[in-house]
LOKOLBA-920327 format. One line per 10 residues: number of its first residue (from 1); their letters; for each residue x, y, z of C-alpha. Coordinates in nm, 3 decimals, decimal comma, padded with zeros to 5 digits, always signed. Example, Ala and Ser with C-alpha at 12.3 -4.5 7.8 and 13.67 -1.06 7.14 Angstrom:
BEGIN
1> as> +01,230 -00,450 +00,780 | +01,367 -00,106 +00,714
This chain:
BEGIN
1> xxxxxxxxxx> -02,420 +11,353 +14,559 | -02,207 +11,583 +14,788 | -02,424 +11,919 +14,936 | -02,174 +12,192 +15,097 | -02,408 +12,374 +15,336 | -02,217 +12,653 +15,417 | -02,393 +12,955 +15,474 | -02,721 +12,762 +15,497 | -02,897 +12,756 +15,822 | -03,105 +12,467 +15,957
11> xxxxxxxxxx> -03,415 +12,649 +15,878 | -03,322 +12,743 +15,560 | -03,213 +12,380 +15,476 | -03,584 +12,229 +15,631 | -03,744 +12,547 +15,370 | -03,555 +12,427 +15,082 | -03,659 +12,072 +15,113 | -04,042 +12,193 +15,193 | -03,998 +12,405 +14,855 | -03,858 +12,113 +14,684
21> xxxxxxxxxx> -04,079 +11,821 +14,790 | -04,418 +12,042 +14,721 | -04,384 +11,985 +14,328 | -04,291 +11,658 +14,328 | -04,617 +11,535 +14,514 | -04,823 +11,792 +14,289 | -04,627 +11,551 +13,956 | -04,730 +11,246 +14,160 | -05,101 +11,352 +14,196 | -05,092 +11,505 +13,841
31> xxxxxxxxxx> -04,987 +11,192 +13,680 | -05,185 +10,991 +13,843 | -05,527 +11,233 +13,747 | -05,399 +11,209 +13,369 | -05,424 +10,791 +13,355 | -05,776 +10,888 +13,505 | -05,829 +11,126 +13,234 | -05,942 +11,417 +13,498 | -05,674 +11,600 +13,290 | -05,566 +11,652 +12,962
41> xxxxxxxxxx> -05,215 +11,686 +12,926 | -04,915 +11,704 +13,160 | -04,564 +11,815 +13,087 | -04,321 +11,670 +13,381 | -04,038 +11,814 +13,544 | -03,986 +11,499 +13,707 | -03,605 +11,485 +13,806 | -03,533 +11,847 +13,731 | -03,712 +12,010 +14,028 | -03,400 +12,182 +14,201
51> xxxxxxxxxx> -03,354 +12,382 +13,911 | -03,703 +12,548 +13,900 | -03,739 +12,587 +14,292 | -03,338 +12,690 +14,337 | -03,393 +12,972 +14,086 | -03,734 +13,086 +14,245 | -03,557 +13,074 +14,584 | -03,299 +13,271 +14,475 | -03,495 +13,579 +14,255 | -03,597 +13,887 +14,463
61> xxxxxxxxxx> -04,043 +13,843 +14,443 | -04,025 +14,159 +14,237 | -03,793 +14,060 +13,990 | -03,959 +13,851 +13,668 | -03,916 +13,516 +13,590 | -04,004 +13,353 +13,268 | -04,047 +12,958 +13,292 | -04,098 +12,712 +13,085 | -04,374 +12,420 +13,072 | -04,116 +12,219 +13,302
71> xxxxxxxxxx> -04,082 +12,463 +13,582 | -04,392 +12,407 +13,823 | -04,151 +12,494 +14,096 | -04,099 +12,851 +14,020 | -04,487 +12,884 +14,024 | -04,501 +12,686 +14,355 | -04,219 +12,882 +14,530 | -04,322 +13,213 +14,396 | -04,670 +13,099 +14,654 | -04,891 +13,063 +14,337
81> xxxxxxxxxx> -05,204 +12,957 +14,490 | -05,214 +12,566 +14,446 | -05,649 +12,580 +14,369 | -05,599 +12,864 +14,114 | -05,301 +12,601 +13,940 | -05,507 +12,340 +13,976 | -05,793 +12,554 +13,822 | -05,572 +12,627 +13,510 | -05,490 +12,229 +13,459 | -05,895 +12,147 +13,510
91> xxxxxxxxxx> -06,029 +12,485 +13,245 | -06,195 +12,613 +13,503 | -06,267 +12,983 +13,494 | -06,036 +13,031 +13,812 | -05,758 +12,955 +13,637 | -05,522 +13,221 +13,469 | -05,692 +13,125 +13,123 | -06,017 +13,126 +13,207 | -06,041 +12,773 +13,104 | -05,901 +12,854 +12,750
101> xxxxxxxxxx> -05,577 +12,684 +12,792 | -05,478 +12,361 +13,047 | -05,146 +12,390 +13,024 | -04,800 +12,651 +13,140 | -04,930 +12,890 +12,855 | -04,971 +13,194 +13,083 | -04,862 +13,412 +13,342 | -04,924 +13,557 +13,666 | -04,876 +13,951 +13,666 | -04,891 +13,981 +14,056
111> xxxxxxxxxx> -04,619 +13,729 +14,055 | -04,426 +13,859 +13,819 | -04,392 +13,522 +13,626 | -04,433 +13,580 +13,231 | -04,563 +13,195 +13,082 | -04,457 +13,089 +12,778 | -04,593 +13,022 +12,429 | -04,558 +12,671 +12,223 | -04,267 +12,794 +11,981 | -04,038 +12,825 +12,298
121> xxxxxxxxxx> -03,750 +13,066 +12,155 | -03,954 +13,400 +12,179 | -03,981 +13,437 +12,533 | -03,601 +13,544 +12,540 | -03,704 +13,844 +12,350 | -03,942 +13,951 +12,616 | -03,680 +13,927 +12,925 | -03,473 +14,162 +12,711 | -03,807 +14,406 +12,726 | -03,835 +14,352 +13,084
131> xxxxxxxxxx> -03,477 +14,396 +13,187 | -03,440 +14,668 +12,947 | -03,751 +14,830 +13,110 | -03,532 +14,747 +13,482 | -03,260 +14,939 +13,326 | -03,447 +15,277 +13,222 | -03,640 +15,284 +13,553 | -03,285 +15,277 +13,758 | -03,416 +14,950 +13,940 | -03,114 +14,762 +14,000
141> xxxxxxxxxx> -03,299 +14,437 +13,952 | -03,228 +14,094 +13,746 | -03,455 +13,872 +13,511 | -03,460 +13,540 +13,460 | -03,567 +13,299 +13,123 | -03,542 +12,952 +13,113 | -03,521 +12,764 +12,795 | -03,374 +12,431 +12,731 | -03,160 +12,233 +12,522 | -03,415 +12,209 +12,211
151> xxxxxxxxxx> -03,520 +12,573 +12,234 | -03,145 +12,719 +12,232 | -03,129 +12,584 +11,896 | -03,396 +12,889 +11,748 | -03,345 +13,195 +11,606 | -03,493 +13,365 +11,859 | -03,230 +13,233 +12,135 | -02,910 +13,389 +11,940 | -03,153 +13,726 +11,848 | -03,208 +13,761 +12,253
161> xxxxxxxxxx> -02,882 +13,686 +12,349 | -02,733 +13,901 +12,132 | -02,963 +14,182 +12,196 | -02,893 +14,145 +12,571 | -02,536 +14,117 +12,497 | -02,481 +14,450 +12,284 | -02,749 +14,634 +12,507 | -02,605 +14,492 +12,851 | -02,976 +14,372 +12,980 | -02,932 +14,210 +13,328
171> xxxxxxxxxx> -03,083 +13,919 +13,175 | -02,995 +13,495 +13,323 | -03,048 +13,318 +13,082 | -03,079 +12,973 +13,184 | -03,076 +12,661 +13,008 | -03,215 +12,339 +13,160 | -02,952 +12,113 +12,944 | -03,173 +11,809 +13,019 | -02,992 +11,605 +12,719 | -03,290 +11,576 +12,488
181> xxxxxxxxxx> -03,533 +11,789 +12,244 | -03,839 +11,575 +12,290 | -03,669 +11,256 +12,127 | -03,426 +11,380 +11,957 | -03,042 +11,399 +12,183 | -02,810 +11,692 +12,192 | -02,577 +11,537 +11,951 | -02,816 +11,620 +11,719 | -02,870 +11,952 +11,839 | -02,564 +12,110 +11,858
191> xxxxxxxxxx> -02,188 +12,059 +11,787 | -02,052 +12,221 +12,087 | -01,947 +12,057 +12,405 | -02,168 +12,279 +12,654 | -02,398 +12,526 +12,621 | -02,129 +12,774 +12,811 | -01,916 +12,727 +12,519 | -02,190 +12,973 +12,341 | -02,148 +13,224 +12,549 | -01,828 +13,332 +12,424
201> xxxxxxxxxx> -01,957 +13,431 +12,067 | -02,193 +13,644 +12,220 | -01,912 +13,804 +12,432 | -02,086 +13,767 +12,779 | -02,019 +13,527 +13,087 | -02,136 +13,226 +13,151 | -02,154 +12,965 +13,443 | -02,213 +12,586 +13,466 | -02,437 +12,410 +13,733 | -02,558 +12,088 +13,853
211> xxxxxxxxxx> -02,902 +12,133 +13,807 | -02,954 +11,815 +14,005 | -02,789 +11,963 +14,333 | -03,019 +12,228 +14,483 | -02,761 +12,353 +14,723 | -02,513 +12,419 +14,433 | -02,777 +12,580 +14,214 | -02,914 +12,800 +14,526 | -02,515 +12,898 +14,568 | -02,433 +12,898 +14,222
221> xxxxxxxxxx> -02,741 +13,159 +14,118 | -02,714 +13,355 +14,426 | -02,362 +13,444 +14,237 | -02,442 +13,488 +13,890 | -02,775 +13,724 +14,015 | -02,530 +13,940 +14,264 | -02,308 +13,954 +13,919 | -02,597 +14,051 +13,678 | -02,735 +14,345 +13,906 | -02,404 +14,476 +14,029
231> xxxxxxxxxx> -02,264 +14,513 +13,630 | -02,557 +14,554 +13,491 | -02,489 +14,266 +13,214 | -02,627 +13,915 +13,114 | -02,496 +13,569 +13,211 | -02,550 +13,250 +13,041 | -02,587 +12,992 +13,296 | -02,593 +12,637 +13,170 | -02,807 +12,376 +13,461 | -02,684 +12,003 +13,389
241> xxxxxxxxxx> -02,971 +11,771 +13,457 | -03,198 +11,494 +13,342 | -03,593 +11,481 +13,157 | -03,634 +11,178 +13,347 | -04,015 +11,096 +13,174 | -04,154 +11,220 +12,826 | -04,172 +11,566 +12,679 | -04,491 +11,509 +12,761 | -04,642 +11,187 +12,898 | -04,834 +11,122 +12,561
251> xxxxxxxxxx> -04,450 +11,062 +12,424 | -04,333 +10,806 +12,665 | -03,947 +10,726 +12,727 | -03,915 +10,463 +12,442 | -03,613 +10,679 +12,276 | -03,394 +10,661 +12,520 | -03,114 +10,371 +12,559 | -03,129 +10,065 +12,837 | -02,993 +10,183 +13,165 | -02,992 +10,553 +13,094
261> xxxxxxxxxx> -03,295 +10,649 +13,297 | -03,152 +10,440 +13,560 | -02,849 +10,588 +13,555 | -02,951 +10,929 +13,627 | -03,239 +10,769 +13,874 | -02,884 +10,791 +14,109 | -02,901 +11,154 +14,047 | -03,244 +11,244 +14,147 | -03,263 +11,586 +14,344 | -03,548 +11,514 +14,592
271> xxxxxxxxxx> -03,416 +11,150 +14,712 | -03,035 +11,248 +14,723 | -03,111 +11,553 +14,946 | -03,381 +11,436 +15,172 | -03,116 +11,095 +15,245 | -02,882 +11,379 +15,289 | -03,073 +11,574 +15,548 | -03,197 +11,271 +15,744 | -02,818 +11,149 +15,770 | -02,703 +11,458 +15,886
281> xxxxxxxxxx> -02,950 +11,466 +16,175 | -03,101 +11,817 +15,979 | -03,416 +11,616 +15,922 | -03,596 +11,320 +16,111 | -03,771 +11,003 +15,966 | -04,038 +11,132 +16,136 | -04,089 +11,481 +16,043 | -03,971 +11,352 +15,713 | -04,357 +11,146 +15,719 | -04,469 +11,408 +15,869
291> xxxxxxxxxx> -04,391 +11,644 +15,585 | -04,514 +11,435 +15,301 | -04,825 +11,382 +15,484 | -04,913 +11,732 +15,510 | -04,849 +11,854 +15,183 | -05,078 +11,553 +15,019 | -05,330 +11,676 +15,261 | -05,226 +12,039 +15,125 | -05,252 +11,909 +14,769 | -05,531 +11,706 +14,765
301> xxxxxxxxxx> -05,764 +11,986 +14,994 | -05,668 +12,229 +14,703 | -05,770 +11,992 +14,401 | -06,070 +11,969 +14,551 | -06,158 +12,334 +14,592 | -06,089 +12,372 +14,211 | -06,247 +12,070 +14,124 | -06,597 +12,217 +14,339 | -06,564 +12,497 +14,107 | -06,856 +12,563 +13,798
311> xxxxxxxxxx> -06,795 +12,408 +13,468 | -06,685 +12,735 +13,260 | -06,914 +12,869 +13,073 | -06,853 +13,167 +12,809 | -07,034 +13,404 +12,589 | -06,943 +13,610 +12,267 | -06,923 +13,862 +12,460 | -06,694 +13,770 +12,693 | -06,485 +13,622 +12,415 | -06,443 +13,944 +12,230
321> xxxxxxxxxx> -06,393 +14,154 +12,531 | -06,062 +14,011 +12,582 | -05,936 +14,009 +12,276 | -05,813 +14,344 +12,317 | -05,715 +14,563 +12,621 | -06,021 +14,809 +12,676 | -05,944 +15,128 +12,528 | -06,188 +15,416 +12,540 | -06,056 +15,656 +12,241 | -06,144 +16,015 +12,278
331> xxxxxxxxxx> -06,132 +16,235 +12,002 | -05,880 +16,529 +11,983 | -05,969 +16,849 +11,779 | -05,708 +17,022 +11,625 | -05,624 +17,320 +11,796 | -05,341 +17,597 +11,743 | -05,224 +17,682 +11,392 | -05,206 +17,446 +11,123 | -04,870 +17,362 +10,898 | -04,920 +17,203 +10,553
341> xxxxxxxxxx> -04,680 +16,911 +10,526 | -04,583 +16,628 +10,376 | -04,702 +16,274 +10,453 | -04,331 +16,196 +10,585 | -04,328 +16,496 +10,777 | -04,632 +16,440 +10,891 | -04,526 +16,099 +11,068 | -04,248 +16,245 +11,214 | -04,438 +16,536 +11,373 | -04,690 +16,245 +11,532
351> xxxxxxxxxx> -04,412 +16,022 +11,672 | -04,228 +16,346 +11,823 | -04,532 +16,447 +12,000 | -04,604 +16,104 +12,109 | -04,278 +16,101 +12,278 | -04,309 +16,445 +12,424 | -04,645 +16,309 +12,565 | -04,562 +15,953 +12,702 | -04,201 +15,919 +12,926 | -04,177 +15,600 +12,875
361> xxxxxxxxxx> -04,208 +15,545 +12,524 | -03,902 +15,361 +12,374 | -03,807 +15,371 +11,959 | -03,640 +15,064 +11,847 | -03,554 +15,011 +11,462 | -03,247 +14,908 +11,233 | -03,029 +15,284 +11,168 | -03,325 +15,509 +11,363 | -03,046 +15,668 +11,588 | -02,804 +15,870 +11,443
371> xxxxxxxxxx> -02,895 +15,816 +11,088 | -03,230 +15,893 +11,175 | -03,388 +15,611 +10,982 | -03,367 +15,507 +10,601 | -03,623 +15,759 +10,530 | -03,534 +15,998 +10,786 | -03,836 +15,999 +11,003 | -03,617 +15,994 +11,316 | -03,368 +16,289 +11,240 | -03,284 +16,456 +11,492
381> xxxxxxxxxx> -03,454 +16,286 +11,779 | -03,128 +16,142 +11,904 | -03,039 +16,491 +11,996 | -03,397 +16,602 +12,116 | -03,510 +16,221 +12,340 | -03,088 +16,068 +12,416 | -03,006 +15,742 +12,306 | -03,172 +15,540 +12,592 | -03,558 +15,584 +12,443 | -03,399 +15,647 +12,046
391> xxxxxxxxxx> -03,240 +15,299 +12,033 | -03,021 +15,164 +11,710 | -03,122 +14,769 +11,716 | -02,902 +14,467 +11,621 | -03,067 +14,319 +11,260 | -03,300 +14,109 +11,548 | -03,651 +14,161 +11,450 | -03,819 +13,923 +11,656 | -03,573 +14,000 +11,974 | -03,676 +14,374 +11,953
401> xxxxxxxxxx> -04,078 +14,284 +11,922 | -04,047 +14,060 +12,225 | -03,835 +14,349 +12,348 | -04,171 +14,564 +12,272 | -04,402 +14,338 +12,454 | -04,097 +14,319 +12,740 | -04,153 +14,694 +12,803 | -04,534 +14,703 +12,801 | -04,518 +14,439 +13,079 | -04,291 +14,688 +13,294
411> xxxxxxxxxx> -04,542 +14,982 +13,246 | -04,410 +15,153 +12,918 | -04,459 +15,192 +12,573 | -04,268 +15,063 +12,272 | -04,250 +15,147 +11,877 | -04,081 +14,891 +11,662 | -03,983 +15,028 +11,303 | -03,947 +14,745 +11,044 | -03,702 +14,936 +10,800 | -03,933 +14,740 +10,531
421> xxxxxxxxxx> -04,292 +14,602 +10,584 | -04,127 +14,316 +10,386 | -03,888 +14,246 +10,678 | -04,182 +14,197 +10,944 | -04,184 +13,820 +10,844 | -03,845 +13,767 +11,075 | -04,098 +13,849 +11,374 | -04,469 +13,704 +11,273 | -04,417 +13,459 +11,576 | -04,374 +13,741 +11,795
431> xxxxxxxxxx> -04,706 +13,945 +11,630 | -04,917 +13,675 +11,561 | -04,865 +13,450 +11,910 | -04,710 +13,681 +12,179 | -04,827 +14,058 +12,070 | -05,188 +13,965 +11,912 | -05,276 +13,648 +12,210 | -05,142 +13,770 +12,525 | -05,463 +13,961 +12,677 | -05,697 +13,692 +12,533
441> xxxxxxxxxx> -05,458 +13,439 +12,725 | -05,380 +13,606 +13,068 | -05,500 +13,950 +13,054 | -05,158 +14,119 +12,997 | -05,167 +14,398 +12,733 | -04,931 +14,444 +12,451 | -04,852 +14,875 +12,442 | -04,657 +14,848 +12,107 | -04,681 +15,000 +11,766 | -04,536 +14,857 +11,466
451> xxxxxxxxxx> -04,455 +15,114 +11,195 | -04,341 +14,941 +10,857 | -04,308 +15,160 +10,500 | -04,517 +14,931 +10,261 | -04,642 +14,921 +09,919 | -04,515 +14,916 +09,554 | -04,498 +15,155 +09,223 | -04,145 +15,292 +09,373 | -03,893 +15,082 +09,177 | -03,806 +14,915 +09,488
461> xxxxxxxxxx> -03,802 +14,533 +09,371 | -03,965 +14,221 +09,510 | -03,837 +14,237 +09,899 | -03,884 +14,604 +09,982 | -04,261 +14,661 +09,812 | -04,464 +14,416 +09,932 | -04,832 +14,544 +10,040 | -04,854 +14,262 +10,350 | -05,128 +14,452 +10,577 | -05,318 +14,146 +10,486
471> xxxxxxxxxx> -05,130 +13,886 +10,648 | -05,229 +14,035 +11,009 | -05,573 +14,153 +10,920 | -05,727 +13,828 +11,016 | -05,540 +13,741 +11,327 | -05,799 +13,832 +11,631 | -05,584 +14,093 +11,890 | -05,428 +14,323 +11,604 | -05,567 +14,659 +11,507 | -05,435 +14,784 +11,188
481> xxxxxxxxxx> -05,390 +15,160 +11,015 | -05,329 +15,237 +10,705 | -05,349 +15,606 +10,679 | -05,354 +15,781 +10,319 | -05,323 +16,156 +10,396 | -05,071 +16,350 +10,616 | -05,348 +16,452 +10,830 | -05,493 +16,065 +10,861 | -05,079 +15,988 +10,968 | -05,083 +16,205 +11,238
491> xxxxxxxxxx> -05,382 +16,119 +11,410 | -05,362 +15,775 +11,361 | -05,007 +15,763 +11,471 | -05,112 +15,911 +11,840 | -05,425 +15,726 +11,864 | -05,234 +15,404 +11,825 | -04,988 +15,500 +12,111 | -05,299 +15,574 +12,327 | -05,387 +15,258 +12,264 | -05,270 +14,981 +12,527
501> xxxxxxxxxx> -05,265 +14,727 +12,230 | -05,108 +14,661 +11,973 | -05,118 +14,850 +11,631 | -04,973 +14,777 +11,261 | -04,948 +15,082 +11,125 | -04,864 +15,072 +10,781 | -04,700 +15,374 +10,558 | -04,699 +15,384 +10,194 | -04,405 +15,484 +10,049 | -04,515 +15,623 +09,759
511> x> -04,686 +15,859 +09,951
């Protein structure tokens, strides 16, 4: 492996390999704690550590990052404290969980990292949120979302793409192309050559790395971020690397052909760049010792603290408390004179105050510009708010709810229209795991409202009249209204954008 260290300095060489080495002895420790059974699980980046710790070197601090369950070392460069990691993986109460998860399902809001979920794809929809957010607040910032080669075959990965692409988000998204989806290859993932090839439907750029070389990724990002926040736009950027062990360790390797692992052994970041640095006289055998010596001492000083921790321990209380974001609701009398109206009108008036009252409010729906919705609730506001907070969406339902949830992080509020409550099925991942879970999991509310026109005995037909309140009613972190009077519209309308959560408000059509 060839490194080109221009414009590196020595001391920016000896970070890079402290940055690098750190989560490969954390994997060592961590794999050897799961044959002990002192953890549960463990999902190993083993072999693909340049490109988590290249793209954390590279990101400005205040600029998000969303990882995936590979991509310890954009939580160890970002300066995630190792015992509050360590916390997480044990289900201790220090860790960002609270001991209800052991695994990457979470974030860090004072590191601007956003964690994951299981079904992979939706994240992408929230780094459109986020860098749409970037992009109203005049910050001339990047974000960055990893997924790999099995996720970039969802839904979700062509709705955020395509959202970024028609909206011009400064969103990276980067895919670790690590030649496998659990056991199944690329071949029978895709059809294309490269991942960059997909770029060009979307009409964006893209750029190909060796994810294995953490010089080229360091150069190569530092390029493609300079790009994103000087135009504005997103970039597809394709790392090539390796899953050298399972997709997790309870999977083992026994899919993959003779010789293959050793083939890209030869390609391993960590032992091709320290051999590099001690042959070019950047790094000693002796510090090199040195190095590794300190950091187990680093590592194993910080297991401990966690480990000295309490066992977690929980009430109902506690439990419920998170479920949803406090919110202390204060009544509001009616005051002034009062307008009989329809229930139609009646919505409309409620959403036009809410975004007289709240800057940062955003609409996002199918034909809500211009048009002013199918049912006209948004006339006019095009003219009244501009088209930056009265937004037309691509047909993308669960892009634009991550794209809700992607705002709330950044401070503001969001309002997704459905066109039909019959349509909200496109985005029950994104309602059900990201929108109803997220404060239970890591304490980061969801400020988004979910208007949908529902209900039968209009002549509408089988896919625009279902009554579907019911299939969120039971999911813990939702609030639902259903309001049956103009009056009852209104006021539930602006008490669910008070609220920091998020609300399915439902709206009859036959009313």
């Amino acid at each position: 492996m060839k490194f080109d260290t221009s414009g590196f300095s020595k001391e920016e060489l000896l970070d890079i390999y402290d940055k690098l080495l750190l989560p490969r002895l954390i994997e060592e420790k961590m794999l050897i704690l799961l044959r002990q059974g002192k953890i549960s699980k463990w999902f190993s980046g083993y072999g693909q550590e340049a490109v988590s710790v290249g793209s954390a070197f590279v990101m400005n601090p205040d600029e998000y990052m969303l990882p995936m369950h590979r991509n310890l070392g954009i939580f160890t460069t970002r300066g995630v404290p190792l015992n509050r990691l360590f916390s997480q993986f044990q289900g201790k109460m220090n860790g960002f969980t609270k001991g209800r998860d052991r695994s990457f399902h979470f974030g860090s809001k004072e590191h601007n990292i956003v964690g994951m979920i299981s079904h992979l794809g939706p994240q992408m929809g929230i780094a459109d949120g986020i860098a749409l957010a970037t992009k109203l607040q005049k910050e001339n910032k990047a974000t960055l979302v990893v997924t790999g080669d099995g996720g970039a075959s969802e839904g979700d990965f062509h709705e955020s793409v395509n959202t970024a692409a028609v909206w011009d988000l400064p969103v990276i998204f980067m895919i670790e192309n690590n030649q496998w989806g659990l056991s199944t290859p690329s071949s029978e993932q895709f059809r294309c050559d490269q991942f960059i090839d997909k770029g060009i439907g979307y009409g964006m750029e893209t750029e190909q790395i060796d994810g294995n070389n953490i010089l080229d990724v360091i150069r190569g990002l530092r390029n493609v971020t300079a790009r994103v926040r000087e135009t504005g736009k997103p970039v597809l950027t394709e790392m090539i690397t390796f899953r050298m062990r399972g997709h997790e360790e309870a999977s083992g390797t026994k899919y993959y052909p003779e010789g293959l692992q050793d083939e890209w052994a030869k390609h391993d970041p960590i032992v091709n760049y320290e051999s590099f640095l001690v042959e070019s006289g950047v790094l000693t055998e002796e510090d090199k010792e040195k190095k590794r010596k300190e950091l187990k001492e680093l590592i194993n000083a910080e297991w401990n603290t966690a480990l000295e921790e309490p066992e977690v321990s929980s009430s109902i209380e506690d439990e419920l408390n998170d479920v949803y974001a406090s919110f202390d609701f204060e009544e509001v009398k009616p005051a002034g004179e009062k307008n009989e109206m329809r229930f139609v009108d009646a919505v409309s008036d409620g959403l036009r105050e809410a975004m007289k009252k709240h800057d940062g409010l955003v609409l996002m729906g199918q034909d809500i510009a211009e048009y002013g919705g199918v049912f006209k609730i948004t006339d006019g506001f095009v003219e009244e708010f501009g088209k930056e907070r009265v937004r037309n969406t691509p047909l993308c339902e669960s892009a634009i709810l991550g794209a809700g949830l992607g705002l709330s992080i950044k401070g503001q509020k969001a309002m997704v229209e459905m066109q039909f409550a019959d349509f909200v099925s496109e985005g029950i991942t994104q309602i059900c795991n990201n929108l109803a879970k997220i404060h239970y999991r890591w304490g980061q509310n969801a400020d988004v409202v979910v208007r949908m026109p529902t209900g039968a005995g209009v002549g509408a037909g089988p896919y625009h009249s279902q009554s579907n309140e019911m299939w969120f009613a039971h999911i813990p972190g939702l609030k639902i209204a259903y309001p049956a009077f103009p009056e009852d519209a209104k006021g539930l309308l602006l008490t669910a954008f008070e609220d920091p959560g998020p609300v399915m408000f439902f709206e009859h059509k036959a009313l």
